[in-house]
KEZA-424828 format. One record per atom (N, C-alpha, C, CB): residue number from 1; atom name; y negated, x negated, z negated. Coordinates in steps of 0.05 Angstrom, whole numbers, padded with zeros to 5 digits. Atoms other than C-alpha are relative to their C-alpha. Glycine has a CB too. Layout:
KEZA-424828
+-----+------+--------+--------+--------+
:  nr : atom :     c2 :     c1 :     c3 :
+-----+------+--------+--------+--------+
: NUM :   CA :      Y :      X :      Z :
...
+-----+------+--------+--------+--------+
***
This chain:
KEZA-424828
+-----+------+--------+--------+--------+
:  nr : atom :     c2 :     c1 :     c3 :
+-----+------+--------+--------+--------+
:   1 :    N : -00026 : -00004 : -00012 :
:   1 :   CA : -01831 :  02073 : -05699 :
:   1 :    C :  00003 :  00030 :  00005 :
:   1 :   CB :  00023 : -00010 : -00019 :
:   2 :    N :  00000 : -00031 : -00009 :
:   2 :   CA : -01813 :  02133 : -05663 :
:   2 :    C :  00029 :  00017 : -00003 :
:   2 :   CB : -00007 :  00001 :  00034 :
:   3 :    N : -00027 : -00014 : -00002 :
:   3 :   CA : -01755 :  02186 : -05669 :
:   3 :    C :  00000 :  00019 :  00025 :
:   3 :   CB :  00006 :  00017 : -00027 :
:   4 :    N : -00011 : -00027 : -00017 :
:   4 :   CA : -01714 :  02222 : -05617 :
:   4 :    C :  00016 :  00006 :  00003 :
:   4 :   CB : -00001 :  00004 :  00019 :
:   5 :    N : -00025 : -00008 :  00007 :
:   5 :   CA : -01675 :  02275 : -05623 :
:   5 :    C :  00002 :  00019 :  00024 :
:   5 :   CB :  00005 :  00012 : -00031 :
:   6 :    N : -00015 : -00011 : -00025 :
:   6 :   CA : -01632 :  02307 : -05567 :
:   6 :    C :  00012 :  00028 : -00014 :
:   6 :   CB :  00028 : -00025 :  00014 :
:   7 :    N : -00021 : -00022 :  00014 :
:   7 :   CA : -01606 :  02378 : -05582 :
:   7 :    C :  00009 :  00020 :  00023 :
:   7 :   CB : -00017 :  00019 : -00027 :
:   8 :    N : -00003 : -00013 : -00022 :
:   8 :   CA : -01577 :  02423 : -05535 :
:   8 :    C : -00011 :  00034 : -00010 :
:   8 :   CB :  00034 : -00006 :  00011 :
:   9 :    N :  00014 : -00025 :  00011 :
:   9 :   CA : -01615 :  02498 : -05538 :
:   9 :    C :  00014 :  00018 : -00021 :
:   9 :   CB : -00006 :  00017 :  00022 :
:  10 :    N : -00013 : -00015 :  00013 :
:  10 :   CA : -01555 :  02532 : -05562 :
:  10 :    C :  00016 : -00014 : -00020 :
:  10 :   CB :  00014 :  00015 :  00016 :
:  11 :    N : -00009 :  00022 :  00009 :
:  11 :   CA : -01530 :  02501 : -05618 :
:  11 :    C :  00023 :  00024 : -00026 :
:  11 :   CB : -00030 : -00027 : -00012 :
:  12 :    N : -00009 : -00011 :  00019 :
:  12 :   CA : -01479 :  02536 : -05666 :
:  12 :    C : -00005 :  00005 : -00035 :
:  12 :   CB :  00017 : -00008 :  00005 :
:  13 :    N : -00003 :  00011 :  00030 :
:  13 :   CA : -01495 :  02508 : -05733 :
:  13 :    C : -00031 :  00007 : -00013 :
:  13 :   CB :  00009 : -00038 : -00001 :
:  14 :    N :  00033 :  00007 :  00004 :
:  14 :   CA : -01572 :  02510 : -05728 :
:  14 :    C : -00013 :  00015 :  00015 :
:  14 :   CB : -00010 : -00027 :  00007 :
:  15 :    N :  00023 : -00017 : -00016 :
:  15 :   CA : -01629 :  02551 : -05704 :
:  15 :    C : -00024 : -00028 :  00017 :
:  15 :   CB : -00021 :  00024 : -00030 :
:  16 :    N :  00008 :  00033 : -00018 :
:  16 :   CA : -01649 :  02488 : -05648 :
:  16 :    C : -00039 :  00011 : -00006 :
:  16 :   CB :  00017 : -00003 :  00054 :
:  17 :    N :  00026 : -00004 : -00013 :
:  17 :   CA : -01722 :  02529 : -05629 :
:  17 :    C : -00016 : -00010 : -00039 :
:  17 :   CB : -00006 :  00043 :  00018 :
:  18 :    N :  00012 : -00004 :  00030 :
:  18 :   CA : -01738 :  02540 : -05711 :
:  18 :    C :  00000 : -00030 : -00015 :
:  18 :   CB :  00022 :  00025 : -00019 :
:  19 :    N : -00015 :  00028 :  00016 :
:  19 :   CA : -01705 :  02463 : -05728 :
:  19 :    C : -00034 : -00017 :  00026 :
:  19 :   CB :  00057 : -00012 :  00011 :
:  20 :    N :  00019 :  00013 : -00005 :
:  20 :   CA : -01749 :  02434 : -05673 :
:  20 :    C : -00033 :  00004 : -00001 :
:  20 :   CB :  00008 : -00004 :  00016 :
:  21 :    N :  00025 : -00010 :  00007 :
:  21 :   CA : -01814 :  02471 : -05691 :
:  21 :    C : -00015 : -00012 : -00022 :
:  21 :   CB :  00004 :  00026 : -00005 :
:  22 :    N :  00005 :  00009 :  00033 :
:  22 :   CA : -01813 :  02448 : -05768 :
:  22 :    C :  00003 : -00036 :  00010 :
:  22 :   CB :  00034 :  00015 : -00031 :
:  23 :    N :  00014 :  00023 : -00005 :
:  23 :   CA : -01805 :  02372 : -05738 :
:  23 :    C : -00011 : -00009 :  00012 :
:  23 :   CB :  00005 : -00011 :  00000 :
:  24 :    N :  00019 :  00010 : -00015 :
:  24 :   CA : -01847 :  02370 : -05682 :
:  24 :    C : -00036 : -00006 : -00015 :
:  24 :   CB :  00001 :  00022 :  00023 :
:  25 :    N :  00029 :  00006 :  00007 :
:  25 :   CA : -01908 :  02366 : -05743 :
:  25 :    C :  00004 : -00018 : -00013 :
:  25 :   CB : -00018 :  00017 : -00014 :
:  26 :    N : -00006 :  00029 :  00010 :
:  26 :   CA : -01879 :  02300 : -05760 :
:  26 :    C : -00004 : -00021 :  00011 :
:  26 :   CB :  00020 : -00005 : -00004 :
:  27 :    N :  00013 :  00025 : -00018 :
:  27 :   CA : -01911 :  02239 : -05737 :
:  27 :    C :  00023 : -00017 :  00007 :
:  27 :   CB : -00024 : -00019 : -00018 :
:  28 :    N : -00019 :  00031 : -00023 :
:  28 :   CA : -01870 :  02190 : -05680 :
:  28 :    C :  00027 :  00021 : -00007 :
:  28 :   CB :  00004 : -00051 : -00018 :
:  29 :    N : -00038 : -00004 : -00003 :
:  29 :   CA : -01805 :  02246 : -05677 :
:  29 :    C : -00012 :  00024 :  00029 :
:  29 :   CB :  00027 :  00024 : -00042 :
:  30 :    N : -00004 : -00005 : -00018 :
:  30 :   CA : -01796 :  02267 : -05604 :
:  30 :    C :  00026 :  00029 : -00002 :
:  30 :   CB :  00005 : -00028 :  00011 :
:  31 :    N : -00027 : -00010 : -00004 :
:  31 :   CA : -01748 :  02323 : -05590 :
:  31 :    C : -00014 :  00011 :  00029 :
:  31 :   CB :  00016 :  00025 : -00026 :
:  32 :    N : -00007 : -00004 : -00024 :
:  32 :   CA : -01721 :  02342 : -05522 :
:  32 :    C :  00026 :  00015 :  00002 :
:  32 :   CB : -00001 : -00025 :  00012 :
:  33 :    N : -00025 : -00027 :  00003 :
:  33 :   CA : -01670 :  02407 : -05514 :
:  33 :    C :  00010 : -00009 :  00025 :
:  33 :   CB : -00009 :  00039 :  00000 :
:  34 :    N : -00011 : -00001 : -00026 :
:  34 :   CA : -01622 :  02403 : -05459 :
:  34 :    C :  00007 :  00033 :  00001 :
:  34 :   CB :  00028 : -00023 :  00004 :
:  35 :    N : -00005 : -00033 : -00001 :
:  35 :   CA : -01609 :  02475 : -05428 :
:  35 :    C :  00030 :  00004 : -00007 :
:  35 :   CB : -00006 :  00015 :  00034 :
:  36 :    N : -00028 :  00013 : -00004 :
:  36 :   CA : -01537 :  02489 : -05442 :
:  36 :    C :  00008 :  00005 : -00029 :
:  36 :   CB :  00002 : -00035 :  00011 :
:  37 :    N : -00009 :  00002 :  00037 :
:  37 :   CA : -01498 :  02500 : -05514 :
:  37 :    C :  00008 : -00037 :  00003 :
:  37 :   CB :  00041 :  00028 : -00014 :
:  38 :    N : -00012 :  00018 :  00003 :
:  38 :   CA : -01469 :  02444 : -05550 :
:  38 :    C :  00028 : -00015 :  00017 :
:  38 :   CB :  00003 :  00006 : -00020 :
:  39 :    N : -00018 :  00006 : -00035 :
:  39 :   CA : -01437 :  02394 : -05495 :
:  39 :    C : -00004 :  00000 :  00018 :
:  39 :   CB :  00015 :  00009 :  00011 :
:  40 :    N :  00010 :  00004 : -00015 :
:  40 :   CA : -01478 :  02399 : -05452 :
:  40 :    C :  00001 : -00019 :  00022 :
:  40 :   CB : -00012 :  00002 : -00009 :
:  41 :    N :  00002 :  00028 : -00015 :
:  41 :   CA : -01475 :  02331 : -05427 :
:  41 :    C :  00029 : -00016 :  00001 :
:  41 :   CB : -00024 : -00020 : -00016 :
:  42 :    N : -00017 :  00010 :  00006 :
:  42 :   CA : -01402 :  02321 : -05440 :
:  42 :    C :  00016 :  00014 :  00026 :
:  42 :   CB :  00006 :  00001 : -00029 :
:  43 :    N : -00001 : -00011 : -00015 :
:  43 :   CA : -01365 :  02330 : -05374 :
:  43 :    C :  00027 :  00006 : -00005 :
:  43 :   CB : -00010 : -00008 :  00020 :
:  44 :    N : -00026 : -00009 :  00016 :
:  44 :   CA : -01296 :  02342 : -05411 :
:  44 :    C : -00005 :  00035 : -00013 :
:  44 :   CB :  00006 : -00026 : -00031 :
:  45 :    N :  00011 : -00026 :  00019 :
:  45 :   CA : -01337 :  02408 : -05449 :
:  45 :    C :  00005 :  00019 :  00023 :
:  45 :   CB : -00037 : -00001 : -00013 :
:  46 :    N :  00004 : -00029 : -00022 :
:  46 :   CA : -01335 :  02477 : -05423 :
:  46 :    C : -00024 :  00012 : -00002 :
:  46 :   CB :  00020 :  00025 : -00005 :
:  47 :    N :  00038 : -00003 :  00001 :
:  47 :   CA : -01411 :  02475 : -05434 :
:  47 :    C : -00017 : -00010 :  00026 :
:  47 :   CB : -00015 : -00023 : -00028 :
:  48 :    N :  00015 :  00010 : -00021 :
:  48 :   CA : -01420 :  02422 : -05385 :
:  48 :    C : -00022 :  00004 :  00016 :
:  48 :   CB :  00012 : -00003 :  00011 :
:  49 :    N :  00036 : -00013 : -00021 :
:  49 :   CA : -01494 :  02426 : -05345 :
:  49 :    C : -00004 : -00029 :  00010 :
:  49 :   CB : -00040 :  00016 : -00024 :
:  50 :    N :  00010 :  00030 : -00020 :
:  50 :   CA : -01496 :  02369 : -05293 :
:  50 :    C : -00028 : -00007 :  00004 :
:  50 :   CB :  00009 :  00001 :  00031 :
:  51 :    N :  00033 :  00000 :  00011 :
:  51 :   CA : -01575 :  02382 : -05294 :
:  51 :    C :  00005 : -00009 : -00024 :
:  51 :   CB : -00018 :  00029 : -00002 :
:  52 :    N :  00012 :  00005 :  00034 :
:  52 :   CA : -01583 :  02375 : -05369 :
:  52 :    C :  00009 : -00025 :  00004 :
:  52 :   CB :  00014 :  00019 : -00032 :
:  53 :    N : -00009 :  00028 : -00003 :
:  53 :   CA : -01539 :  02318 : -05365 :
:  53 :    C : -00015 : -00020 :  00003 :
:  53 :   CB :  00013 : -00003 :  00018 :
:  54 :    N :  00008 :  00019 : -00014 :
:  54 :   CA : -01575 :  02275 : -05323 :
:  54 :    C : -00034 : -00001 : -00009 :
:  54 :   CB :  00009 :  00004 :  00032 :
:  55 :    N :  00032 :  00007 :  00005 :
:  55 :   CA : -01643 :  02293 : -05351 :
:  55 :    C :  00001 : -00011 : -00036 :
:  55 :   CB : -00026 :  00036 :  00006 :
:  56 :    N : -00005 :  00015 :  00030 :
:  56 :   CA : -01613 :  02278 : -05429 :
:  56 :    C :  00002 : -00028 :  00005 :
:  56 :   CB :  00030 :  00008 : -00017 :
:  57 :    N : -00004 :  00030 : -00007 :
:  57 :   CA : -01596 :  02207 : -05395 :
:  57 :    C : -00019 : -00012 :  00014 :
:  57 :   CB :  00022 : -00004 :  00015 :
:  58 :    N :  00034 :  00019 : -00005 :
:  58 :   CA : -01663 :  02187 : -05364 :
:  58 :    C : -00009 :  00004 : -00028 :
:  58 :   CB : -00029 :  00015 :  00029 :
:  59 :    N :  00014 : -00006 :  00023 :
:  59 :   CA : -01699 :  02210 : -05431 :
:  59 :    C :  00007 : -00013 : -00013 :
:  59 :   CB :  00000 :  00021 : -00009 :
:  60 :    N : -00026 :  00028 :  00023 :
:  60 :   CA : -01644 :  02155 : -05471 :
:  60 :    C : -00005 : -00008 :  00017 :
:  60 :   CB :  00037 : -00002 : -00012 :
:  61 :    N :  00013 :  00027 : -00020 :
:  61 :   CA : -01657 :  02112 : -05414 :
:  61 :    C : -00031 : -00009 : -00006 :
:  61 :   CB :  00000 :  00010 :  00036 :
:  62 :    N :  00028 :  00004 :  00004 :
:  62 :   CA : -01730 :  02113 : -05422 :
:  62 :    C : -00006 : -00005 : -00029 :
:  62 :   CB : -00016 :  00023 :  00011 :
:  63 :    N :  00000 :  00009 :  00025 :
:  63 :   CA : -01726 :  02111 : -05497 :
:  63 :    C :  00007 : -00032 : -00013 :
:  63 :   CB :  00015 :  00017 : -00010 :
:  64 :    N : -00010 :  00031 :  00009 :
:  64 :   CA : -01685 :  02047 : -05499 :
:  64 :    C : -00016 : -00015 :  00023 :
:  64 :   CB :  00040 : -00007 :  00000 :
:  65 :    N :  00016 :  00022 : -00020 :
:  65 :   CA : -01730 :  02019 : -05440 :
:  65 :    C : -00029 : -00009 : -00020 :
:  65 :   CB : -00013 :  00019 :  00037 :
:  66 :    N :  00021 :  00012 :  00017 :
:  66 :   CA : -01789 :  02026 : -05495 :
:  66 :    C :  00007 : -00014 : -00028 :
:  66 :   CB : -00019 :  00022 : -00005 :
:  67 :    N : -00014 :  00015 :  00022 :
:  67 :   CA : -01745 :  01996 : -05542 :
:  67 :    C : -00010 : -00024 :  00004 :
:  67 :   CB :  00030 : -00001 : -00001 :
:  68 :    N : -00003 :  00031 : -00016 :
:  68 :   CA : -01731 :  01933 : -05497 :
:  68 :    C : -00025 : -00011 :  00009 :
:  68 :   CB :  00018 :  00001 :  00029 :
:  69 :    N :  00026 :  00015 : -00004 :
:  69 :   CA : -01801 :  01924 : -05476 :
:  69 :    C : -00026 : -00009 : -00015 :
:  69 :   CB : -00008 :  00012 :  00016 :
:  70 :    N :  00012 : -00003 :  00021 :
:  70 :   CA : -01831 :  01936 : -05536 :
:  70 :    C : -00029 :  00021 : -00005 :
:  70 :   CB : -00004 : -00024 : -00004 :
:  71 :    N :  00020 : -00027 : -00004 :
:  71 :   CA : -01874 :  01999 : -05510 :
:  71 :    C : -00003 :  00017 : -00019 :
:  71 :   CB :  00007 :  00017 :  00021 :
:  72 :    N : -00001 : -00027 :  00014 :
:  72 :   CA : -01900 :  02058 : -05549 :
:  72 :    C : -00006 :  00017 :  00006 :
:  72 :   CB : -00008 :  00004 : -00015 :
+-----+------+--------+--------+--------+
***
């Protein structure tokens, strides 16, 4: 089973580059940054990035397509 985690680059709470470094040497965990602070993808935010957006939502599209098909 695989993990994926979505983080946007700028993240307040967390050092995103240093957080996804230490789990990219973990077997089946995916990460994928959207450009953009936290909110990125929220079009209510004052972060908003209509790019990032739409490439965080194929990437979750394609994740739950290898869900449903039973791909790895």
């Amino acid at each position: 089973m695989s993990v994926r985690l979505l983080f946007a680059e700028q993240e307040a709470s967390v050092d995103v580059h240093q957080l996804a470094e230490r789990l990219s040497c973990t077997s089946g965990v995916n990460i994928e940054r959207g450009e953009g602070a936290h909110g990125f993808a929220n079009p209510f935010s004052r972060f908003y990035h209509p790019e990032s957006e739409k490439r965080a939502l194929d990437w979750s599209f394609k994740f739950i397509e290898t869900i449903w098909t039973g791909e790895k």
